[in-house]
C-alpha positions as CSV (number, residue, x, y, z in Angstrom):
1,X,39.9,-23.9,-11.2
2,X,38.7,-21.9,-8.3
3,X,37.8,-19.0,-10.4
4,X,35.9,-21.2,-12.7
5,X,33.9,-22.5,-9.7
6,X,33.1,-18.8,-8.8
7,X,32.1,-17.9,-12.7
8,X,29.9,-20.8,-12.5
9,X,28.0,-19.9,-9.6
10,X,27.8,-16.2,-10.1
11,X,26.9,-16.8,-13.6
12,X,23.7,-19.5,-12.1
13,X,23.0,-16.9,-9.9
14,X,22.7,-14.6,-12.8
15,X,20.6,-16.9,-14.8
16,X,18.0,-17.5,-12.0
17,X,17.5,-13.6,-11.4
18,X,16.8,-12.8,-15.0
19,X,14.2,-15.6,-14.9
20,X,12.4,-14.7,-12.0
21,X,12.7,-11.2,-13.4
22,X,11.2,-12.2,-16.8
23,X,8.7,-14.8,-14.9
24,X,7.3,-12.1,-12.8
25,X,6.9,-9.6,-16.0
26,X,5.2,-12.3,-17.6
27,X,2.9,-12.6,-14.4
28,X,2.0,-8.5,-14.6
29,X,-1.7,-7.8,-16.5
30,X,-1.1,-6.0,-19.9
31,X,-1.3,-2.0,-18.7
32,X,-4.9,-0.2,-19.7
33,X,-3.3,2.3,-22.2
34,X,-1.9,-1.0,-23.8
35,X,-5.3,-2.2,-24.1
36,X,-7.2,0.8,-25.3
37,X,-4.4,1.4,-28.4
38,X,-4.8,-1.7,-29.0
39,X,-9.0,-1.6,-29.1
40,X,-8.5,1.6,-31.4
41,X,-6.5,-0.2,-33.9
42,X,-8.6,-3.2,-34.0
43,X,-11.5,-0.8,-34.6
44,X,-9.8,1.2,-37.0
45,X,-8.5,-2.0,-39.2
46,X,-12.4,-3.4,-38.9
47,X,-13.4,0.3,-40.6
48,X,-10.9,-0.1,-43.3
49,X,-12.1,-4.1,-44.0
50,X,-16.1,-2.3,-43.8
51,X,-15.6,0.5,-46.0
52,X,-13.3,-1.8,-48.4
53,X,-16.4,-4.3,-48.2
54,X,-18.3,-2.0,-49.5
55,X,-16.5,-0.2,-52.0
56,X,-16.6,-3.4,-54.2
């Protein structure tokens, strides 16, 4: 019963590290290079929509 107690606690103090972990990650701004791929292919799906546009 003892060990159980132990799991217990270990394993809540495993849960509550892996959310502060995944809280904090959550809290962090998107990185630049993130941001700029994702510009490029925004821009280059709006190209393809334009040029499809006017192919019809």
């Amino acid at each position: 019963m003892a060990q159980t107690a132990r799991k217990n606690k270990r394993d809540d103090v495993i849960d509550e590290n892996l959310k502060r972990v995944y809280e904090d990650m959550l809290d962090q701004d998107v990185p630049d290079r993130f941001l700029d791929l994702l510009t490029q292919l925004k821009d280059q799906d709006q190209a393809k929509k334009t040029s499809s546009e006017s192919d019809e």
